[in-house]
N, C-alpha and C positions, 0 to 999 in steps of 0.2 A: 504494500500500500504506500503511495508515493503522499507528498503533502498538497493539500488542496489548494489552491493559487486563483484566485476569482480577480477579474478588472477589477473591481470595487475594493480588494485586498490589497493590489498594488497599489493603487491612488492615495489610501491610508498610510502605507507604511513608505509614498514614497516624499511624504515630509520630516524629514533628516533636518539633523545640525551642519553646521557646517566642517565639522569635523568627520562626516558622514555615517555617524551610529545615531541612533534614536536616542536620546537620553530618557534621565530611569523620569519624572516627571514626566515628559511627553509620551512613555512606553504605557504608564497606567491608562492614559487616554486612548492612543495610538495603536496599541498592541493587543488592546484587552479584548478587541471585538474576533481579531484570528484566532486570540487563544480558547475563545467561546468556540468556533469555528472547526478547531482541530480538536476539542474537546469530545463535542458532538460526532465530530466522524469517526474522534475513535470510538466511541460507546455503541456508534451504527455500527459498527466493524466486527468482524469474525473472529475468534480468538485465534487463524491463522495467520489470519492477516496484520494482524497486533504485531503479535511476533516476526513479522518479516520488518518491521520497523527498525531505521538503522538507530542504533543504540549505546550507550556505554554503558557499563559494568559496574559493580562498585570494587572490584578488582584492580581498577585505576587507581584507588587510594594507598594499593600496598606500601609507594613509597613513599606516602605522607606517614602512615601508620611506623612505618620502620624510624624516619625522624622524629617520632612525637615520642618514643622510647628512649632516644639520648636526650633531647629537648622537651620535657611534657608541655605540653598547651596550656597555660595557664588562663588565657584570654582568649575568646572568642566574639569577632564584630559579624552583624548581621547587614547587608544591604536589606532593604523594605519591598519596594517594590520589586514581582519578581521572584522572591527570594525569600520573605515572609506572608505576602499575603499579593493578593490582587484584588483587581475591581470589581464586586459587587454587579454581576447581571453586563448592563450595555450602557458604555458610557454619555452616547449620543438619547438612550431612555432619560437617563439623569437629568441631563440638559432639557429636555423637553419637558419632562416632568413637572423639574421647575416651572419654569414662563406656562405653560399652560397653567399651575396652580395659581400664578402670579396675576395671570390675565385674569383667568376667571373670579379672584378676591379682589378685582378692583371694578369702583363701581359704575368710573367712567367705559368700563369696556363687556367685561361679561363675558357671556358664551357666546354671545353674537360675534363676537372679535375674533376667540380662538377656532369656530366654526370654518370664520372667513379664510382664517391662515389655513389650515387645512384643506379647505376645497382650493384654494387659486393657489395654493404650492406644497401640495405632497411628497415634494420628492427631500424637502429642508431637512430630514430625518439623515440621509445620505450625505449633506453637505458638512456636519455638527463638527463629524472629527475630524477631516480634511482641513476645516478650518480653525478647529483649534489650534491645530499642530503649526499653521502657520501665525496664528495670533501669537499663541506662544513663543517662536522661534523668534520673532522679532522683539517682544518683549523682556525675553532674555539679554537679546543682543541688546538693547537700551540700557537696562537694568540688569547688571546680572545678578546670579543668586538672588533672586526673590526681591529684588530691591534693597538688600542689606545696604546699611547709611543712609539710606535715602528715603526710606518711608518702612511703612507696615505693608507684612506680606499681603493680606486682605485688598488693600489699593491696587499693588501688584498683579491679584489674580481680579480686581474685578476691572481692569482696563482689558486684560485678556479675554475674560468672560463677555464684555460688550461688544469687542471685537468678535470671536467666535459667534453668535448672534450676531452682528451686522454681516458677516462675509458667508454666513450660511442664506442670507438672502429676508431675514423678518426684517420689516418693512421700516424707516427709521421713526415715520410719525411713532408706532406701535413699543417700539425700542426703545423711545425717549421716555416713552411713561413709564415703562417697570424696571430700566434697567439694574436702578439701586436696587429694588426689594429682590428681585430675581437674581445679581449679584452675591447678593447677602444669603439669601435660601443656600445658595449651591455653597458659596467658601463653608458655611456651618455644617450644610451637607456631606462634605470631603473630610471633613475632621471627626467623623463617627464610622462604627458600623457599618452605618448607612448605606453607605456607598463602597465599604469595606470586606471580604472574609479572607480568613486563612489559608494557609494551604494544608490540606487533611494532615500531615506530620509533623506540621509545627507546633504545635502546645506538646506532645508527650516529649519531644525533641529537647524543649527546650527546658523543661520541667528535669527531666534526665541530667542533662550538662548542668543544671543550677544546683540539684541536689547532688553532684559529684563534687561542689565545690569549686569549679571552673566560673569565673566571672564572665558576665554573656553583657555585650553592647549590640547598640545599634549606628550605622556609621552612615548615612545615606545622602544624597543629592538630593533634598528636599525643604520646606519652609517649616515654620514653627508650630504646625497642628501634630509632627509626627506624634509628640508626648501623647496629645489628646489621642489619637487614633489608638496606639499603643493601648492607652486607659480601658478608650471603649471595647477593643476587643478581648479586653482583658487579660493583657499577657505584660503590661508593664512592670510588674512588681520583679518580674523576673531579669529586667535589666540595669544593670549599676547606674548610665547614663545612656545618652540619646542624644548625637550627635550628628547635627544638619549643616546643611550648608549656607542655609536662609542666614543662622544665625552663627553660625562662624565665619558667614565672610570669605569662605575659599569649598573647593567640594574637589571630590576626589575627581583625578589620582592626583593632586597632589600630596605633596609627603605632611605636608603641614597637617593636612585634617588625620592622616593617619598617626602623626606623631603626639595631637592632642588624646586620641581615643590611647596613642600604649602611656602617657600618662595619667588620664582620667580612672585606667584599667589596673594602675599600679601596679607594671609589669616592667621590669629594667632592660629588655631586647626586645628586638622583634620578632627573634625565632621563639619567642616565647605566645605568643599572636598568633590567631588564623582569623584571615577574614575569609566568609563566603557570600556571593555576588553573581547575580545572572549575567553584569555586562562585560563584555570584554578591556574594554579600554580603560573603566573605572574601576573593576573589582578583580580584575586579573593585568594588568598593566600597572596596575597603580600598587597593589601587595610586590609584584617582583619589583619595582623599583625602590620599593622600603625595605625589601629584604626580609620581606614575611612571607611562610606559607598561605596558601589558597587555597578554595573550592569555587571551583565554576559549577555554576547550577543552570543546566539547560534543559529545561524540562520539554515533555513533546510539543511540536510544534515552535519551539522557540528559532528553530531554523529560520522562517520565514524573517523574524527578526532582523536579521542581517542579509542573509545570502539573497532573496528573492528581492528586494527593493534593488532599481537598476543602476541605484547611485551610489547603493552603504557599501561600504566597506567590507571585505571579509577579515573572517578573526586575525586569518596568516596576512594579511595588507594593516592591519593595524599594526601588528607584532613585527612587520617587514620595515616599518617606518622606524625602529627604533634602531635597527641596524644586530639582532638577535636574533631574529625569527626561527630558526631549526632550533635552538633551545627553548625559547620562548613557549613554544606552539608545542612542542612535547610534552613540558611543564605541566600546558595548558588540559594538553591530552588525558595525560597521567589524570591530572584530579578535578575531572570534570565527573559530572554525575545527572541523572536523571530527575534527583527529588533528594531529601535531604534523611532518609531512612536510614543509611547507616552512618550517620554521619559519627553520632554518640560513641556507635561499638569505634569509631577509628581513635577518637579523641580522648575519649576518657580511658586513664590507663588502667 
């Protein structure tokens, strides 16, 4: 069974940074709707056909396991997106969601309004993440990190939120009147549950590594609801600190945000460290250049991620840019993984 590739899937995923990967922010938007996508096909699929899926092993990890024996792992950082949890259903639902509850509670507009937008443009549902992806991408580039020094993430995300909504095509008269309340609904929205769930092996995972004694962080390219979201899914208590980029001011790979999390972790090396991370260039690019172990987390379907967009980058073109690639990319090999199930039996000694 090959991976599903729809026009609609490339047009999504072919809003890239300019570094040519999706970053982990634009992936919860961007990527959420193929990982619904590949999701479904595999549960249509045969249990032969599962199996003919190209794969890794948890076999990959033997030579992290064999290091973690002279060096024990005393610290482990988590990437969020990806990696702990993903988006809640359809991201372009959410967005509608809102402005449709937004119209119909105002009492200049009503159902009459939301009726109109539906009949004279049904297709707006299509346009949601395409245009976030590029509201965002521009946004960033003005503001990066979240608007850190220069305002609160909230302003940040709701110049982007306006945007996405005007380039999906709702109409400006219409736009003008909700767009603060409908704004406001989604950023409070993003910072729960809500819009939030796990991925099935993360709580027994991480509950495992806490009670072995291993200090568990969060180290992510993200603004300051992570804490909240954390809360709301209920898995905060489990982590020392929660470290973003909104609110540090830099995001991986560089060595800064990894060098706060091995102090915040109170650990004296970095071979004392594993971070795990779905993306390449942030969560595997950026641990070998601090000189810490990894896990790449590539669960099904995350293929699409990179290789099928006509502009991103592959893993080995990221890793070729640094002038390392055949070790890099072996590295990478080695302890890459499909979901985070054996991660504990590697790490805990």
């Amino acid at each position: 069974m090959g991976s599903v590739v729809t026009a609609s899937t490339l047009t999504r995923l072919a809003a890239i940074n300019e570094d040519g990967e999706i970053s982990e922010t634009m992936q919860f938007q961007a990527y959420q709707n193929v990982q619904q996508q590949q999701q479904q096909h595999q549960a249509d699929s045969s249990s032969q056909d599962v199996q003919q899926l190209p794969t890794y092993t948890n076999n990959n990890l033997d030579d992290l396991k064999q290091a973690t024996k002279k060096t024990p792992i005393r610290l482990v950082t988590f990437d969020f997106t990806g990696t702990l949890a993903m988006v809640k259903g359809n991201t372009a639902d959410h967005y509608l969601a809102a402005l449709k509850d937004t119209i119909l509670s105002n009492p200049k507009l009503g159902e009459k309004a939301w009726e109109t937008l539906e009949k004279e443009d049904p297709a707006i549902h299509q346009r949601i993440v395409p245009a976030f992806a590029s509201a965002y991408k521009r946004q960033m580039q003005v503001l990066p990190n979240f608007g850190y020094g220069s305002g609160s993430s909230e302003d940040w995300w709701k110049a982007v939120i306006i945007q996405t909504f005007n380039c999906s095509g709702v109409p400006k008269a219409l736009l003008d009147e909700v767009k603060d309340q409908v704004s406001c609904v989604l950023y409070k929205r993003f910072a729960t549950s809500a819009a939030w769930e796990l991925y099935p092996e993360v709580p027994s995972l991480i509950r495992a590594l806490n009670a072995s004694g291993i200090t568990l962080g969060v180290v992510s390219n993200f603004d300051s609801r992570l804490g909240p979201i954390l809360s709301s899914l209920g898995i905060d208590s489990y982590f020392r600190f929660v470290l973003t980029s909104g609110e540090l001011g830099v995001e991986k790979p560089s060595r800064k945000i990894f060098e706060e999390a091995m102090a915040l972790g109170g650990v004296d090396s970095a071979e004392e460290m594993l971070h795990v991370g779905d993306t390449v260039k942030t969560d595997v690019v950026g641990p070998i250049d601090f000189g810490m172990p990894f896990v790449y987390v590539q669960r099904v379907g995350d293929e699409l991620k990179q290789d099928d967009s006509p502009q991103a980058k592959t893993s080995e073109e990221v890793l070729a840019e640094r002038g390392s690639a055949d070790h890099d990319a072996l590295a990478m090999k080695r302890n890459t993984v499909r979901n985070l199930t054996a991660l504990a039996d590697i790490v805990i000694a």
